[in-house]
C-alpha positions in Angstrom: 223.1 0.1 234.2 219.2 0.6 232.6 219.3 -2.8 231.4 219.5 -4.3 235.1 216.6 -2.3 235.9 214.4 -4.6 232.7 215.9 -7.8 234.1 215.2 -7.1 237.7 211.5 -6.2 237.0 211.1 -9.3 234.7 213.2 -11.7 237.2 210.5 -10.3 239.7 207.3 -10.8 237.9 208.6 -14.4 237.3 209.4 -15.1 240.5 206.0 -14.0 241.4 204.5 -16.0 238.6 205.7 -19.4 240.3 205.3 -18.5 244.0 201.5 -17.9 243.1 201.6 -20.7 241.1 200.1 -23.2 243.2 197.2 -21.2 243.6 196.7 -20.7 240.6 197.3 -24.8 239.6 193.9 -25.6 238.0 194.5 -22.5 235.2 197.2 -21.9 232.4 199.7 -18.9 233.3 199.5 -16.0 230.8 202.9 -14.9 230.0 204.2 -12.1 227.7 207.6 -11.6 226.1 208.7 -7.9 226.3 211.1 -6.3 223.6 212.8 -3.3 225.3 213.9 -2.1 222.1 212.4 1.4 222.0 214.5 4.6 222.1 213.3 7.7 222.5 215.6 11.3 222.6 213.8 12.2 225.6 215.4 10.4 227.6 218.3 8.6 225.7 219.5 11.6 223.7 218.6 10.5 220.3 215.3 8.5 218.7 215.9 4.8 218.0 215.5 3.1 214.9 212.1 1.7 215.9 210.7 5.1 215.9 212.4 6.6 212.8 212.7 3.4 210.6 215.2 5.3 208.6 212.6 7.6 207.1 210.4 9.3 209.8 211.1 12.0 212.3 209.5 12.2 215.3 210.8 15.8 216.6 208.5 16.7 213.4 205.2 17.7 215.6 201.7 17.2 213.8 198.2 17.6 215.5 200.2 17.1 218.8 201.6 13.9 217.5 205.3 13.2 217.3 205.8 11.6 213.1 207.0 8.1 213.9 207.3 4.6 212.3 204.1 2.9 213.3 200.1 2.8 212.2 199.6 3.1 215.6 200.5 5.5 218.4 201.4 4.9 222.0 199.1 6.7 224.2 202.0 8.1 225.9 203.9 9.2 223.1 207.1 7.9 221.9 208.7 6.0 224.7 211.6 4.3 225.8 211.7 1.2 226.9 214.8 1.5 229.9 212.9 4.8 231.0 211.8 3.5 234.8 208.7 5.4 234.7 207.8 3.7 231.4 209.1 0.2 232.9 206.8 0.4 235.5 204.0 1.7 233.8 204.3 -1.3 231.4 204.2 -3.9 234.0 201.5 -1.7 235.9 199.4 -2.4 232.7 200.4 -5.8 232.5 199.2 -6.6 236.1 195.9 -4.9 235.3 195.6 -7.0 232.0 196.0 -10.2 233.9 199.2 -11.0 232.3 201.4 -13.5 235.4 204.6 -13.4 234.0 
């Protein structure tokens, strides 16, 4: 199921939060709560609420840019957030950020 993939990957990062805990003693852990509640047709078939809000359509195309609900736009486009690529590149960005857990 996609939604083991999000609790493995989280269960993971937290796990490797505490075991470099001790090291890391003397400072506050940064931690981040993920919402995985994106859906995109790409990869699940149909766009999610989050992206349409009802109102917008994001297989309309303008200036390269899908129409979606939001002021701003993911650099990589609509995504969805049980895609594994997008998982990964997510935590990938997290790591870089400095984020622990």
């Amino acid at each position: 199921m996609k939604f083991s993939n999000i609790l493995r990957i989280s269960s993971l990062l937290a796990f490797a939060a505490l075991a470099t805990g001790a090291a890391h003693s003397a400072q506050k852990l940064l931690l981040v709560h993920y919402m995985p509640w994106y859906v995109a047709k790409p990869y699940s078939g149909s766009w999610g609420w989050h992206w349409t809000m009802g109102h917008f359509n994001p297989d309309v195309i303008t200036n390269r840019k899908h129409q979606i609900a939001s002021w701003y736009y993911p650099l990589i486009g609509p995504y969805d957030s049980l895609d594994p690529a997008v998982l990964e590149y997510h935590v990938l960005l997290m790591k870089l950020a400095g984020i622990d857990a």
